[in-house]
N, C-alpha and C positions, 0 to 999 in steps of 0.2 A: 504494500500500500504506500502512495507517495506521500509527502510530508501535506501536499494540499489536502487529499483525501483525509486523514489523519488531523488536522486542524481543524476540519469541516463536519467530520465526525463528534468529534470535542464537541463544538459550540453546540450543535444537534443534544448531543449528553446533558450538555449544561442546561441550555435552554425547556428541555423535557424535565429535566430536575426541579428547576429551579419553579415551572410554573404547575407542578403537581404537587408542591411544597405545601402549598396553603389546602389543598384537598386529603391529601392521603399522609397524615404524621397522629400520632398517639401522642399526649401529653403525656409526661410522669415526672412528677416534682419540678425541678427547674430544669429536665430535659425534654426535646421531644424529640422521640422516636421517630426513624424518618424512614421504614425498611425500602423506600424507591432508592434511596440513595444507594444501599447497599447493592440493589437489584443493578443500578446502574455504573456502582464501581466494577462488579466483576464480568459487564460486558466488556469497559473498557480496558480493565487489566488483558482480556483474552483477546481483546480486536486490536488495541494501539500499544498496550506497552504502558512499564512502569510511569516512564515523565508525562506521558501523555493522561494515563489514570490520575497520577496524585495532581494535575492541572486543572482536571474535571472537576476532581473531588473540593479542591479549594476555590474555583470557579462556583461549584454549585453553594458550597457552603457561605462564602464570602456574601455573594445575591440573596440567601436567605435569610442573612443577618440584616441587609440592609433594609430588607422587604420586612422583616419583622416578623417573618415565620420561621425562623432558627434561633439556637441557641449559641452560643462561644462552645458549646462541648462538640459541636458537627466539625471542628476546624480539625482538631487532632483524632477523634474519633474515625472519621471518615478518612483523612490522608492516611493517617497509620495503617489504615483497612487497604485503601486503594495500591497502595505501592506494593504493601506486603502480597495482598493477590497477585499483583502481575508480576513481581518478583519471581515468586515462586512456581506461575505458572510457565513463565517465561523460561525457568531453569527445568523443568521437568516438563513441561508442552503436555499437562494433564489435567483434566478437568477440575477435580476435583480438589488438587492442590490449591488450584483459583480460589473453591470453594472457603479451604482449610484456611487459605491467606486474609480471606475477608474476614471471618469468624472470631480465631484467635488477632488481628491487625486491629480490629474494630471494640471485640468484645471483651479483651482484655487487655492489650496494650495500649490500645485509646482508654478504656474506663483505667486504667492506672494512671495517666496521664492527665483524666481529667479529676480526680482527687483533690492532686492540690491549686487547680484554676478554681475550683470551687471553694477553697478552705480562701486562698491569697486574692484571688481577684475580686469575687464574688461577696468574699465575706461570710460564707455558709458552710457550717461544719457540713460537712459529707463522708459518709463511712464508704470508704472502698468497694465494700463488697456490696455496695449499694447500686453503684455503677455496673458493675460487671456484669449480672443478670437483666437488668435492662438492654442493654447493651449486647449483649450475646443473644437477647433475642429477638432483636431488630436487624441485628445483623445474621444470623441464622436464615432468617423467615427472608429476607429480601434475596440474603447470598443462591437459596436452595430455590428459587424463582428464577434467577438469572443463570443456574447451573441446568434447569431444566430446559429452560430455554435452547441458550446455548448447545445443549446436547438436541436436540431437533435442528436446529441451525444446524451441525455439525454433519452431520447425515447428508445435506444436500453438497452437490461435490461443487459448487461455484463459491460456496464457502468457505470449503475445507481448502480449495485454490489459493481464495483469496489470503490465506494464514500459513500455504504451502506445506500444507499438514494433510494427512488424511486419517480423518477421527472416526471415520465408518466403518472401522474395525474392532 
């Protein structure tokens, strides 16, 4: 895929994130669960790649704060998710690692991360393990959507081309 195609994809990402933000997010304390985002980190970890995912992920996140249907927990929550996905699907070219990268990226090394933004920035004690089950399952529920997906994607061969992979096996 060229770097235009890959840009153009991006904004499409962002743009679909960013305006189903105010529709589809679960409140929970001073977070809101956003499972689109995760749905739409782990296409972009499998389609563009790490820089191109974690540009989505803080592109989408950044527009939600300004719009006022996010939180400051989307920022490190969602890139730590997005990168760690394509990282790792990028090193094994397997679905499900994609999966694995979002999950653990999101649902625990983002809810670790956002601990002390909530203690220092915010001002509000937060227990840890407050975070993580939230978070692990918004990232779960979105990741295993966009893993489905993507596996039907994957079947059709102008896809599997397009990624110069063939995943129909």
């Amino acid at each position: 895929m060229r770097k235009t195609q890959k840009l153009t994809l991006t904004a499409m990402f962002i743009a679909i994130g960013t305006s189903t933000s105010n529709l589809l997010f679960i409140p929970v304390g001073v977070t809101k669960l956003f499972p689109v985002q995760h749905f739409i980190n782990v296409l972009s970890a499998i389609l563009l790649g790490p820089y191109y995912a974690l540009a989505e992920a803080f592109g989408i996140s950044l527009l939600r704060n300004i719009m006022g249907t996010g939180s400051i927990f989307a920022f490190p929550g969602s890139m730590i998710g997005a990168f760690l996905s394509a990282i790792l699907f990028k090193k094994t070219k397997k679905l499900y690692m994609a999966f694995l990268g979002e999950v653990v990226g999101t649902g625990v090394l983002g809810a670790i991360v956002c601990a002390p933004i909530s203690t220092f920035i915010l001002g509000k004690e937060a227990a840890l393990f407050g975070f993580i089950p939230l978070f692990i399952f918004s990232s779960f529920a979105g990741a295993a959507i966009g893993i489905i997906l993507m596996t039907i994607f994957m079947k059709n061969k102008a896809v599997s081309k397009l990624l110069k992979t063939d995943f129909s096996k």
